[in-house]
Backbone atoms as SQL, in Angstrom:
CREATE TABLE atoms (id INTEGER PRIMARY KEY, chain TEXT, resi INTEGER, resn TEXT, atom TEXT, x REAL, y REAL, z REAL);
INSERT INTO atoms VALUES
  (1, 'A', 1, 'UNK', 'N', 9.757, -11.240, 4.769),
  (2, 'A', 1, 'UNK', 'CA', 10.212, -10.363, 5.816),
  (3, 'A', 1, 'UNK', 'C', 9.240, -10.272, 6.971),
  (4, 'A', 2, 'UNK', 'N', 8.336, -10.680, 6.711),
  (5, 'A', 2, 'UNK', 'CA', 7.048, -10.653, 8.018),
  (6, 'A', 2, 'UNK', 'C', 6.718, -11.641, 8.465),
  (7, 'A', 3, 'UNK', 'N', 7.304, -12.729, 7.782),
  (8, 'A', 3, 'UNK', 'CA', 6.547, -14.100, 8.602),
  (9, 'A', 3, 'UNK', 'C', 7.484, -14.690, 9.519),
  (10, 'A', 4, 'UNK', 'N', 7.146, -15.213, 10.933),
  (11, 'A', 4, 'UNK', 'CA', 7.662, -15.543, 11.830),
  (12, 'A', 4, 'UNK', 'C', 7.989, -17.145, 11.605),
  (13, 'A', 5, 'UNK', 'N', 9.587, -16.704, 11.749),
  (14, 'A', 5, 'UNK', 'CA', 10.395, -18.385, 11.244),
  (15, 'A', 5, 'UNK', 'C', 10.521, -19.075, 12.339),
  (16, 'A', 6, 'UNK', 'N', 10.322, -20.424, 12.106),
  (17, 'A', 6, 'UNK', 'CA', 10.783, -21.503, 12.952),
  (18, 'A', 6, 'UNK', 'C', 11.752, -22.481, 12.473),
  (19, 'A', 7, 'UNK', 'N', 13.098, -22.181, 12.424),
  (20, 'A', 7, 'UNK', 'CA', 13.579, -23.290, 11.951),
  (21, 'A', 7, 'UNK', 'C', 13.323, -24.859, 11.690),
  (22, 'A', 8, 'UNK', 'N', 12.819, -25.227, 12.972),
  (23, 'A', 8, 'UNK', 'CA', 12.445, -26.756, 12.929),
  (24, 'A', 8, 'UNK', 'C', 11.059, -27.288, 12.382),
  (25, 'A', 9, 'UNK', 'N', 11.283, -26.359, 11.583),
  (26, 'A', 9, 'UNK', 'CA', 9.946, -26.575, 10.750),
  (27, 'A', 9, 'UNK', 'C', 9.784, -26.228, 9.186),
  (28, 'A', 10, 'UNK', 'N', 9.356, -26.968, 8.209),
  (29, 'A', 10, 'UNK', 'CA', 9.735, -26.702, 7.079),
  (30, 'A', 10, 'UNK', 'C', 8.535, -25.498, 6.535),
  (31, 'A', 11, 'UNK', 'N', 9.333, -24.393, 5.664),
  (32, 'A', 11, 'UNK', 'CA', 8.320, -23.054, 5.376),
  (33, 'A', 11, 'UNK', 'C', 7.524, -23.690, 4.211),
  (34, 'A', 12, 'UNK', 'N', 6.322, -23.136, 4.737),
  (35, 'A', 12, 'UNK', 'CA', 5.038, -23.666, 4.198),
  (36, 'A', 12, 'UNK', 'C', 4.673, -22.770, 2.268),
  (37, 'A', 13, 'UNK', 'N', 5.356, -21.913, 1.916),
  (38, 'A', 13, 'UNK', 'CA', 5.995, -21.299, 0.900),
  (39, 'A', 13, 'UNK', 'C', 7.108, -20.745, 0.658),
  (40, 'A', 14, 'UNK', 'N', 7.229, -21.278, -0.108),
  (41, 'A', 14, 'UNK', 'CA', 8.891, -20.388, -1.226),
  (42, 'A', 14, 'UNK', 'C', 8.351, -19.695, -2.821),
  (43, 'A', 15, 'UNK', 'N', 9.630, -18.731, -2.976),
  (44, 'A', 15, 'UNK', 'CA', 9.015, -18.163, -3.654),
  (45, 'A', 15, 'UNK', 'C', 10.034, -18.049, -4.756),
  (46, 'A', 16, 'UNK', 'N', 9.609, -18.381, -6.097),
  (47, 'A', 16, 'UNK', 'CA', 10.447, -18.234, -7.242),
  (48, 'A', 16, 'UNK', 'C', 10.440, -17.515, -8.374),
  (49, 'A', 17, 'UNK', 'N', 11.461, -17.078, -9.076),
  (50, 'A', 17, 'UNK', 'CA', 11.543, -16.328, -10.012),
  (51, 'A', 17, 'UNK', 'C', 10.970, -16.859, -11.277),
  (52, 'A', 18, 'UNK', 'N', 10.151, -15.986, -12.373),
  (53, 'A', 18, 'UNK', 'CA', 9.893, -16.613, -13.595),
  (54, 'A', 18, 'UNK', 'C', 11.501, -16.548, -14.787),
  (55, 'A', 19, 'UNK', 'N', 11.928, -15.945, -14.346),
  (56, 'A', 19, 'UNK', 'CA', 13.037, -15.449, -15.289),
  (57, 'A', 19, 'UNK', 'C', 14.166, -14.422, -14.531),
  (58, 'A', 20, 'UNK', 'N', 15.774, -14.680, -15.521),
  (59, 'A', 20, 'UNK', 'CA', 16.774, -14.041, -15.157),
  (60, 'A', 20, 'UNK', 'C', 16.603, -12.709, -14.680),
  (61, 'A', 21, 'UNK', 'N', 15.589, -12.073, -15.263),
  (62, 'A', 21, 'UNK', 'CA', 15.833, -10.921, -15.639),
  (63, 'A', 21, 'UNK', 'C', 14.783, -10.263, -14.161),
  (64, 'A', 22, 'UNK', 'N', 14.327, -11.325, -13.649),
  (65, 'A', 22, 'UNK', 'CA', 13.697, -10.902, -12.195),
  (66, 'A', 22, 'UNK', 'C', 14.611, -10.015, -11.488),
  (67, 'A', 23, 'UNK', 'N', 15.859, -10.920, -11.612),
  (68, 'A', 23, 'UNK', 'CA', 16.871, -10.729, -10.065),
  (69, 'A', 23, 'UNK', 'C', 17.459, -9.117, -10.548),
  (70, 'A', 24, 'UNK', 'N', 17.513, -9.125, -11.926),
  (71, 'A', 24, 'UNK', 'CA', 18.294, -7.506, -12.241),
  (72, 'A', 24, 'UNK', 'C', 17.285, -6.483, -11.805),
  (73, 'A', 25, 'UNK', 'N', 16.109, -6.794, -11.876),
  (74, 'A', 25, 'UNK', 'CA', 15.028, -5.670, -11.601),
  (75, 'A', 25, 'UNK', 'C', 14.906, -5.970, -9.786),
  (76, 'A', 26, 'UNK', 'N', 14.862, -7.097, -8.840),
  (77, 'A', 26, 'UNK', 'CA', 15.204, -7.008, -7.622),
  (78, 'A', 26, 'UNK', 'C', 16.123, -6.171, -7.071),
  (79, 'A', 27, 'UNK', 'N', 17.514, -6.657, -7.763),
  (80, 'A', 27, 'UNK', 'CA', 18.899, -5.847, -7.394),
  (81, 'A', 27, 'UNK', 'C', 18.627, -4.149, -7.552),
  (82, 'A', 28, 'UNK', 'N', 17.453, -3.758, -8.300),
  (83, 'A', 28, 'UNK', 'CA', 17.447, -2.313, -8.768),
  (84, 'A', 28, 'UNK', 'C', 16.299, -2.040, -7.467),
  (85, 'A', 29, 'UNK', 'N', 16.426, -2.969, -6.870),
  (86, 'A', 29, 'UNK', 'CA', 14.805, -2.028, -5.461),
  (87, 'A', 29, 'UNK', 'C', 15.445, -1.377, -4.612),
  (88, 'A', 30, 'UNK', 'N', 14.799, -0.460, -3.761),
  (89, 'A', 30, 'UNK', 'CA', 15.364, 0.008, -3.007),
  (90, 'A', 30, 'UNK', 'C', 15.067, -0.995, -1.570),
  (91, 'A', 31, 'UNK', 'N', 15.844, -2.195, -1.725),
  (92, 'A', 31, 'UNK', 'CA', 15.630, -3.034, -0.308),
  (93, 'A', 31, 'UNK', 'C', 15.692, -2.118, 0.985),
  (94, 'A', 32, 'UNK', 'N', 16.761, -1.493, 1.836),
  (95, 'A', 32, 'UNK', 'CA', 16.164, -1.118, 2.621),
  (96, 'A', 32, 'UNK', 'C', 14.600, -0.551, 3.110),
  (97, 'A', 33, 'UNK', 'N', 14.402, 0.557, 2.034),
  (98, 'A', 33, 'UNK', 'CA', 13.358, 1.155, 2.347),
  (99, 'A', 33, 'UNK', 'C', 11.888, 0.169, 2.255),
  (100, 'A', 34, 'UNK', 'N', 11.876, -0.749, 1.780),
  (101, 'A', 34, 'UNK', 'CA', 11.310, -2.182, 1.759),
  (102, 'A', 34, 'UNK', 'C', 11.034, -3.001, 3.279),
  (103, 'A', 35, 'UNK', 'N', 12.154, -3.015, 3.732),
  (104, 'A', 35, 'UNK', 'CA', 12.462, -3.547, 5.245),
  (105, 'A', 35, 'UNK', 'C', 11.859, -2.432, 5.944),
  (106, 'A', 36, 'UNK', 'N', 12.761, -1.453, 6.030),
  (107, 'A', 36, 'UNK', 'CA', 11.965, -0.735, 7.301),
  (108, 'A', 36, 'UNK', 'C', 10.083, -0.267, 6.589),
  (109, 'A', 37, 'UNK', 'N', 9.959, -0.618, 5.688),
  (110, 'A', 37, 'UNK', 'CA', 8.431, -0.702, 5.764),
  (111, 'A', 37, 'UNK', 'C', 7.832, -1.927, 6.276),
  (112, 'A', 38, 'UNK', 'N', 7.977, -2.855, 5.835),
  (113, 'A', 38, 'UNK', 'CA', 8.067, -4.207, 6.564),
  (114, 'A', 38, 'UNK', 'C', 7.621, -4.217, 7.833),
  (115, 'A', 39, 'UNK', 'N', 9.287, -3.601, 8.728),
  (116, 'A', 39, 'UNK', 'CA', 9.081, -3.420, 9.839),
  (117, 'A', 39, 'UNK', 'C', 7.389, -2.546, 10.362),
  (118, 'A', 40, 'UNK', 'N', 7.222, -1.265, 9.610),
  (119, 'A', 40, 'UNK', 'CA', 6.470, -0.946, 10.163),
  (120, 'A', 40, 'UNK', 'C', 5.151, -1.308, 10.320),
  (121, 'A', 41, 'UNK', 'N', 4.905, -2.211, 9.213),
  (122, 'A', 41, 'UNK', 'CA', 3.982, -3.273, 9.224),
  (123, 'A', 41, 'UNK', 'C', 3.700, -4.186, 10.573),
  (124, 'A', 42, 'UNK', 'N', 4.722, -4.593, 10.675),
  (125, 'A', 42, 'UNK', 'CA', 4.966, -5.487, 11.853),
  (126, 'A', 42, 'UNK', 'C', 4.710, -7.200, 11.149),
  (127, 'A', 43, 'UNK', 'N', 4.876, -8.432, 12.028),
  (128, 'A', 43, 'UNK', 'CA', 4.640, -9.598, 11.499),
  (129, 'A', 43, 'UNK', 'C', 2.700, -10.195, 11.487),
  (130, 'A', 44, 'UNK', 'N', 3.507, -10.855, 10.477),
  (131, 'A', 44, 'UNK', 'CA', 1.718, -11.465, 9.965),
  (132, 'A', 44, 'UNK', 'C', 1.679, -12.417, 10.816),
  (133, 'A', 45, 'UNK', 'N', 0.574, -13.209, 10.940),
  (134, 'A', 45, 'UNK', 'CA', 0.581, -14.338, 12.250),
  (135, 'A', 45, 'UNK', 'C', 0.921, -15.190, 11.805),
  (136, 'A', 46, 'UNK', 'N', 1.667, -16.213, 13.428),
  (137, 'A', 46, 'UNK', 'CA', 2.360, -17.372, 12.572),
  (138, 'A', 46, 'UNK', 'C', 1.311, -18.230, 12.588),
  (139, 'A', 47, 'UNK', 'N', 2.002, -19.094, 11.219),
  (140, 'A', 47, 'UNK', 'CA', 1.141, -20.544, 10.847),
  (141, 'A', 47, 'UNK', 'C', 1.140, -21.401, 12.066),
  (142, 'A', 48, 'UNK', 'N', 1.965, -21.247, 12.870),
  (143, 'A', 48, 'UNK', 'CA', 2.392, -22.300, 13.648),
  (144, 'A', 48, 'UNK', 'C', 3.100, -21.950, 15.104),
  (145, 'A', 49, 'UNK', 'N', 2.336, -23.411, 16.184),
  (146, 'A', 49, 'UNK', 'CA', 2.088, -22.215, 17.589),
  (147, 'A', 49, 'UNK', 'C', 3.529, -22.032, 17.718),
  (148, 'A', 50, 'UNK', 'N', 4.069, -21.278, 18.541),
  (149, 'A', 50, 'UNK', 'CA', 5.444, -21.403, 19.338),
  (150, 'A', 50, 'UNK', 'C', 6.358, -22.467, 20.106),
  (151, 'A', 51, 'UNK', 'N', 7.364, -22.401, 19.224),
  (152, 'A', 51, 'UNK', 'CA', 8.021, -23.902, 20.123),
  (153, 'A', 51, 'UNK', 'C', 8.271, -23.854, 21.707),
  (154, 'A', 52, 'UNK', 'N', 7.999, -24.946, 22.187),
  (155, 'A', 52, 'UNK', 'CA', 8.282, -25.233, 23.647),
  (156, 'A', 52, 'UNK', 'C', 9.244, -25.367, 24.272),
  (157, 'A', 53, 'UNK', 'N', 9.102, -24.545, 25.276),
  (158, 'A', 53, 'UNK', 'CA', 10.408, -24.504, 25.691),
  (159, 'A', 53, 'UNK', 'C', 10.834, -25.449, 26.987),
  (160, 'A', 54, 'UNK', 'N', 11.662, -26.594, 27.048),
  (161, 'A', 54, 'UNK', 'CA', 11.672, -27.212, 27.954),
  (162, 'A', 54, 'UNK', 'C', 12.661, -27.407, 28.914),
  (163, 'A', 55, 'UNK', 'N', 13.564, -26.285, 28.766),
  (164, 'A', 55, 'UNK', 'CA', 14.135, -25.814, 30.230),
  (165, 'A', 55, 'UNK', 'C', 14.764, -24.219, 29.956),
  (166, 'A', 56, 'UNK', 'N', 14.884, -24.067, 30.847),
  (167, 'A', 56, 'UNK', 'CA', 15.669, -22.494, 31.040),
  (168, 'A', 56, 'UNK', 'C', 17.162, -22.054, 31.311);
């Protein structure tokens, strides 16, 4: 939720579950309140500079 995506670029981690029983204890978070903490965090820096923009 904090790291700044670039599509044209492949993400430098993914992240996986050890087991089924991850996703039932995910599904039980309170995601919003997750996000807007997130948010208040703000983003971590990107790996990678900003794409160029070559016209307007």
């Amino acid at each position: 939720l904090r790291t700044p995506y670039r599509i044209d670029i492949m993400q430098p981690q993914y992240y996986t579950i050890n087991s089924i029983h991850d996703l039932f204890d995910i599904s039980q978070m309170d995601i919003m309140t997750l996000v807007e903490r997130a948010k208040e965090l703000g983003l971590h820096d990107p790996k990678f500079p900003p794409k160029e923009k070559l016209a307007s």
